[in-house]
Structure formats: structure tokens, C-alpha cells
N, C-alpha and C positions, 0 to 999 in steps of 0.2 A: 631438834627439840628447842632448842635457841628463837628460831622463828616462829613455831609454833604458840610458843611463851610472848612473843613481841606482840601478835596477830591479837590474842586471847587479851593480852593488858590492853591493846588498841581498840578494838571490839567493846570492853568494858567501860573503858571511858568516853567511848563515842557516848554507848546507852547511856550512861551516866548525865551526859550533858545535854541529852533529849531528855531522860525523866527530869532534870532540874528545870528544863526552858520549859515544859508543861506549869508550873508552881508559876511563872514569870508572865504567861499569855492568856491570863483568867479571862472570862467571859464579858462581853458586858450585856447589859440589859438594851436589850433593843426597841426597848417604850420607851426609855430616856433619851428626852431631846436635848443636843447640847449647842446652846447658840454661839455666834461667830465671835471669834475674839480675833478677827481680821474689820479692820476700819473700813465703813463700806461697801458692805458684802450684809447681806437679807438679814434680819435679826428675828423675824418670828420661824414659827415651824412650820408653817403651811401658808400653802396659795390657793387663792377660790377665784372661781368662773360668774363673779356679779353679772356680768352682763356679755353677752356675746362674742367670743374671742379676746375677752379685756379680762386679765387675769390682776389681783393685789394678792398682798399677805393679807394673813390672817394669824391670829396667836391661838385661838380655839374654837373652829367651825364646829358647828355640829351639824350634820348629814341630814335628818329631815329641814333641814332648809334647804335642799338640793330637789329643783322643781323646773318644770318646762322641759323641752330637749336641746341637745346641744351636741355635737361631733365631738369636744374632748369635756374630760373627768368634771366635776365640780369640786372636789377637794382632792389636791396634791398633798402630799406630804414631803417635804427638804429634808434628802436625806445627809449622810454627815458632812460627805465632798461638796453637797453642794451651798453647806453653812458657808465653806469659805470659797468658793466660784461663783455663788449668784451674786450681782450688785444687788444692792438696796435700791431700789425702783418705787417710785411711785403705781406702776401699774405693769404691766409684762402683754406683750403679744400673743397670739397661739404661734408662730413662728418662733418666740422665746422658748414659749411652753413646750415646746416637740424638740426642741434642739437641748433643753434641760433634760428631757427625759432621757433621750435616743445618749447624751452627757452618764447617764445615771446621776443627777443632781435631782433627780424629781421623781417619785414615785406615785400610781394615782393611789389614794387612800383606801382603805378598805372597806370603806361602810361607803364609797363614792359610787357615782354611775354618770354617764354622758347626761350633766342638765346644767343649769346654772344656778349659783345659790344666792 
């Protein structure tokens, strides 16, 4: 009965301490973009395809400017690892851009398609 009793209190405050850590791991919004507070590292939320394998940032593309064709996305989105993994660049490769991706520091946008913007 002794261990029974041990088992049953041990049981209760495991639960206990998973319903309290649910209250502690709220959600967050996954439209909010949060910039780098690492020196160095990308500061907008996105990267566009201007001209042929020659990617920059961008702070807020909009998708019908994405015209002609092109092998990758015309708008990326930087997702949160790669706030603080991309440098701050003047411009990125598509050799960047596939190594970001394949990274999960990049994801292609949703309103995006293979063109350049």
C-alpha cells in the first residue's frame, strides 16, 4: 500500500508539472517577424531574386513584382535561426540561397514562384 501511495503522489506531480509547463510554452504568432539582435547577421525579413541568381534583402516585397522565369523562388522569407545565422550581405548567391534553405534559415514565401522580382 506504501508504494502504491509513493507511485500515485509521483504520477500526480509529474502531471502537475506538465499542466504548469503548458501555462510557460504559449504560442507565438508566426506572422511576426523578429529581427537579429546578433551584430552582423541579415536585419530585414526577406530576400528577393532582382536579377538572376543574385539575391539581397528586402524589408517588404510584394509578390506581383515577381516576373520573368528563374530556377529558384523570387521571395524568401528568413525564418527565426536564420535572423541570427545569415550575415548581413550586400547581395547572396543562389549557392547561398540552397545552402540557407536546405540550413532551414530560408523559407520560399507564399505568394512566391520561380521568377525574379
Amino acid at each position: 500500500m506504501k508504494n502504491f501511495k509513493q507511485v500515485a503522489l509521483g504520477l500526480m506531480v509529474g502531471a502537475m508539472a506538465i499542466g504548469f509547463s503548458s501555462f510557460t510554452n504559449a504560442h507565438h504568432n508566426t506572422f511576426v517577424k523578429h529581427h537579429s539582435a546578433k551584430a552582423g547577421m541579415i536585419t530585414d525579413d526577406y530576400i528577393v531574386q532582382p536579377t538572376l541568381n543574385n539575391f539581397q534583402e528586402n524589408a517588404s516585397p510584394v509578390s506581383s513584382n515577381c516576373h520573368s522565369t528563374a530556377t529558384l523562388q523570387c521571395i524568401y522569407d528568413v525564418t527565426t535561426s536564420g535572423q541570427s545565422n545569415i550575415p548581413d550581405q550586400a547581395s547572396y548567391t543562389a549557392t547561398n540561397i540552397n545552402s540557407y534553405v536546405t540550413a532551414g534559415y530560408l523559407v520560399a514565401d507564399g505568394d512566391s514562384n520561380p521568377s525574379l522580382y
